[in-house]
C-alpha positions, 0 to 999 in steps of 0.5 A: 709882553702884549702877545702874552697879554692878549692871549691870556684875556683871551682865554680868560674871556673864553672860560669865564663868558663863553657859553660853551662852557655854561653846562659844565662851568661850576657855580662857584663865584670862582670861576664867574671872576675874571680876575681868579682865572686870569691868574691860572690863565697867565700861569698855565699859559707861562707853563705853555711858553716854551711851545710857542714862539710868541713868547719865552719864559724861563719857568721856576716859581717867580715867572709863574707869579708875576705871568699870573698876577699880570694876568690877573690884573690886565685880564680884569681890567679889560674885562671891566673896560671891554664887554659884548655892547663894546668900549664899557664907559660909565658916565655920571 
């Protein structure tokens, strides 16, 4: 699960910060938030499991939600405690 997590904060970082992807990136709030494309992120990369062997699993409609929703959720939350300045911590 760690793999699978990792690789999907990964890809999340990529496409919603990479500027790479800036001239072609939409403006959409969408595709700005790390938590909607960590969703599609952990989706696509349930989809691509059974080419890897850091990973397996089965693929039918509950996997693809519950990588999506880990995704989502893992992929924000290190989004909001790791940033380019390094370990984000807001002190009062």
């Amino acid at each position: 699960m760690l793999w699978f997590i990792l690789a999907c904060y990964g890809l999340t970082q990529v496409l919603v910060y990479g500027s790479i992807f800036n001239k072609i990136r939409p403006t959409h709030h969408f595709f700005h938030c790390p938590m909607c494309i960590g969703f599609w992120v952990g989706v696509l990369v349930c989809l691509i499991s059974p080419f890897t062997e850091l990973f397996t699993f089965e693929i039918n409609l509950f996997n693809l939600l519950l990588c999506g929703w880990i995704s989502s959720g893992t992929s924000y939350a290190l989004c909001m405690v790791i940033n380019d300045e390094g370990i984000n911590i807001k002190r009062n």
